[in-house]
Structures are given as structure tokens and as C-alpha cells.
N, C-alpha and C positions, 0 to 999 in steps of 0.2 A: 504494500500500500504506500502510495508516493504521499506525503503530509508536510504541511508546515506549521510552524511556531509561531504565532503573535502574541507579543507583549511588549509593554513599552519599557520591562526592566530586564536590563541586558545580562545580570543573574538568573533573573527568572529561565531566560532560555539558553543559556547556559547549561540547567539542570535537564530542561527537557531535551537538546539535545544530547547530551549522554546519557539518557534515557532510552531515545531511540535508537543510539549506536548499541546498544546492548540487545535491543532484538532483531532478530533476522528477517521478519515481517516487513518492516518499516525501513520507509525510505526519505533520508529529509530535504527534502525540494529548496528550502529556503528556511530562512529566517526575517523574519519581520516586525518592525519595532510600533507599528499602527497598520490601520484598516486600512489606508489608502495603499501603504504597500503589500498588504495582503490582497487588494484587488487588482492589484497590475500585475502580480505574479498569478493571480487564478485565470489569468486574460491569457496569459502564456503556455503555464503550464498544467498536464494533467494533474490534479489535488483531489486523494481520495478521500484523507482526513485531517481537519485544522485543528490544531490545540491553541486555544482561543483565550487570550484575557480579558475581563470585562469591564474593570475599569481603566480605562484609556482614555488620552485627551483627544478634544475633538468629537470624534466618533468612537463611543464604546462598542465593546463586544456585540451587545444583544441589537442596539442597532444597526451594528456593519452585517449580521442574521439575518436582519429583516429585510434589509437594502438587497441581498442577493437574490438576483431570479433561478438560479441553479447550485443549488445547494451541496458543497459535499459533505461529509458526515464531518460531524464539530464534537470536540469534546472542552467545556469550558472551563477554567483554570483559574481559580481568583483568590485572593487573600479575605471575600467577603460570603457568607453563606445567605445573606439577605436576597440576591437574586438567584434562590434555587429554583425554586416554584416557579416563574418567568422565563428559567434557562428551559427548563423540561416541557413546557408551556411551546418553548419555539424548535422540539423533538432533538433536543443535545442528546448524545446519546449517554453521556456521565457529566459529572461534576465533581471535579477538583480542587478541595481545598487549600493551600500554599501553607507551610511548608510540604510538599507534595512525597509521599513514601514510594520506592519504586514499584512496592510491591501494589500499592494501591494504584499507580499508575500503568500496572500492567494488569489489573483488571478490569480499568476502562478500556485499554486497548483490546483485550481482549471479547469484549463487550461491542466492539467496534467493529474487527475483524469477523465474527459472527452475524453482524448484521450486513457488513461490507458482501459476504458470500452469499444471503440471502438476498440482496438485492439485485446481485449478479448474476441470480437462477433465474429464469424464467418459470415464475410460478402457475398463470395459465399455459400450461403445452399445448391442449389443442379443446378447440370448442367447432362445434359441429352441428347445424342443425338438420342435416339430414341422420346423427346418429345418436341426436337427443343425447346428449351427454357433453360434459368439460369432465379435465384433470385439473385438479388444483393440490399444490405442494404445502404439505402440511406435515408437521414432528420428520422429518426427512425422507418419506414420500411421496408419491403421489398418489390421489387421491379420488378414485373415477365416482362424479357424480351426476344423476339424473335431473337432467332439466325440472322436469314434475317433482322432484324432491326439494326442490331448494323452494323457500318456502318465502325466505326476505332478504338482502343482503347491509348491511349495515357497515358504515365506517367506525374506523378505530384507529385516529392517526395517521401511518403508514402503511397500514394494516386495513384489513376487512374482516369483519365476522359474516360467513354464511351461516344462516338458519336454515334446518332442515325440521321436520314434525318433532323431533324429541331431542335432537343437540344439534352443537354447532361447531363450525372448522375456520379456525383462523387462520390467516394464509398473508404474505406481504405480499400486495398490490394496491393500487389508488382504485377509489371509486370509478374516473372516468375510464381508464381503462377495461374496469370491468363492464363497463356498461357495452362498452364496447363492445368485449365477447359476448355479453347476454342478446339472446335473438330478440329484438321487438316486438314480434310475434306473442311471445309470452310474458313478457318484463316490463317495467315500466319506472322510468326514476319519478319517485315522488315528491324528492325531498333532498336539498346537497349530503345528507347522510344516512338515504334510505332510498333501498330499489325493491320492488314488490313482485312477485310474479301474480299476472291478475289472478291466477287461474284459482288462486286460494284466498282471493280476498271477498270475506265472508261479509262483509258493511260496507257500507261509503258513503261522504260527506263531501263537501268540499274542501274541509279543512282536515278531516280522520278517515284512514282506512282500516279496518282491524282484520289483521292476519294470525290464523293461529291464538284468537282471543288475546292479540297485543295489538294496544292501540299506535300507530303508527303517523305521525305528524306530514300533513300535503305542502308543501310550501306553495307561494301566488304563485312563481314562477312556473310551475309546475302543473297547478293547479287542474288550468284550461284542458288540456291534452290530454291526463290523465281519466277526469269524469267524462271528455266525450270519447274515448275508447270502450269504457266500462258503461255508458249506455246503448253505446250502440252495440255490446256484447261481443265487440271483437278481441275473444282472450286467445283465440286457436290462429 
């Protein structure tokens, strides 16, 4: 994994980079002492993981987060635990309190490269509607399931939870993506953290659908599309 250091104390990255020289995973692209130059080397070079400080002049941490449209995986690093909640908030995948243990910093790494590999798997392999079926990768499988089974899909982050009649399978993918793979035919987004398969939706309102006796929220945007499908009874 290629990563870089920002901090604006030249000890601080000091320690991370002999941190990273110690593991054979890691790779360190750069060093940078603010945001500005952590974004003129992410313009250049491939950046799998940034180890991020938060308070910085200028532009802090959690703002130069927010300022990115393509994100790599961030691990944040700071002498203050007041922005824990807000770092996790904007999907860090750890947080680093300063003096930093190497051993605690090779569990965020580790925490990182786990997810770095799971994003690098193509979770939907194949969706098909002539074979009424997707795979979706879940606990280090794959995971063959029936169109007619999947009952709701819901966001979680990074992540999705599919609902089927009695459990569910969580899997990293984005919702548009999956919307993607879901056929039209049968699915319907209702909501930016909720996609329904008509076929089991047992009520409807403009604003509630209830699937599987869970009430499930329509957004406006949504809204339109959704009720004229489901009167005009077009679920097949």
C-alpha cells in the first residue's frame, strides 16, 4: 500500500515514518507538512493510505477529508481525542492518539490493509436477470443469492446490508452501485439509504413502505416513481 504522512510537526512524522519502514506492506510516497501539500502529491501520485493530523494551520485534517472528491483510506493521528466521533463520522478507518505505540499503530494498519483488500475485491461478481440470481462476497465468500429472496437493501457506510425473510448479509459496496446491479424490473430505490424489491412490499404510502413488517422511509425525491410503479402493479 503506497501512503503518506501529514503533519505539520516534523517529529511527528518522523515516528510514522519509521513506523512504516518496519512493515513490508507499506510504502511511503511522501511526507507532508499541511493539506495543501498532501493534495498536490495525491494529484500525482497513487495514495492508498494517508496518516492524517488534525490539527493543522490553515486547513485541518477533517476539512482537507471533506475537500476530497476521491478519497483514499485515512487513518487520523492527533494529540487531541475530542475529534473522535467526527473523524469516524467522515469513515477514518482508526484513530491515533500521539504519543502513538507501534504496536497500536500496526493495528490501525492492519485495520486498513483488511479493508484496502476488501475494496479491491469485486464484491458483486455477477448479476443476471435472465438467471434471477447475484453473488455477493460476504465472511470470504461468495454468496449466491435469489432475486425473490432479497427482500430490502439498506446502507451502512461503505457497506450495504441485504435483507432476506429471516437474516441479512453485509457485503462492501455503495448503494449506487448496487442499484445498478438490481434489475428494475423488480427493485426500486426509495430512499438514498433504502432499495425495496416491490414484489414484497406488503403497504404503501407516499411517504412509508412496509416490507417484511419494517417500516421503511420514501424520500420526495423518490417519491413520484416509486407509487406510480406500484399502482400500476408493474413488480414482474
Amino acid at each position: 500500500m503506497n501512503c503518506i504522512a501529514v503533519d505539520d510537526e516534523p517529529l511527528a512524522l518522523d515516528v510514522i515514518e519509521a513506523y512504516v519502514a518496519k512493515n513490508p506492506d507499506l510504502t511511503l510516497v511522501a511526507r507532508c507538512n499541511n493539506a495543501a501539500e498532501a493534495s498536490e502529491v495525491l494529484k500525482k501520485h497513487k495514495v492508498d493510505l494517508m496518516f492524517l493530523d488534525i490539527n493543522m494551520p490553515e486547513i485541518n485534517g477533517l476539512s482537507f477529508v471533506r475537500s476530497l472528491e476521491t478519497k483514499p483510506l485515512f487513518i487520523f493521528t492527533t494529540a487531541y481525542p475530542d475529534h473522535a466521533v467526527e473523524g469516524f463520522e467522515l469513515d477514518a478507518i482508526d484513530y491515533l492518539l500521539k504519543p502513538i505505540a507501534y504496536e497500536r499503530f500496526e493495528k490501525g494498519v492492519e485495520k486498513a490493509k483488511e479493508y484496502f483488500k476488501l475494496k479491491n475485491t469485486s464484491d458483486i461478481a455477477e448479476s443476471n436477470l435472465e438467471s434471477e440470481h447475484i453473488f455477493v462476497k460476504a465472511n470470504q465468500k461468495l454468496i449466491k443469492l435469489s432475486y425473490s429472496d432479497i427482500y430490502y437493501v439498506e446502507a451502512f457506510a461503505d457497506y450495504v446490508k441485504i435483507f432476506l425473510e429471516d437474516k441479512k448479509i453485509v457485503t462492501l459496496q455503495t448503494m449506487k452501485n448496487m442499484e445498478k446491479k438490481l434489475p428494475t424490473e423488480l427493485f426500486s430505490r426509495v430512499h438514498r439509504s433504502f432499495i425495496v424489491n416491490r414484489k414484497h412490499v406488503a403497504s404503501f404510502s407516499t411517504s412509508i413502505c412496509e416490507v417484511n413488517k419494517i417500516k421503511i422511509p420514501i424520500g420526495k425525491n423518490y417519491k413520484d416513481t416509486f407509487v406510480s410503479l406500484m399502482k400500476d402493479n408493474k413488480i414482474l
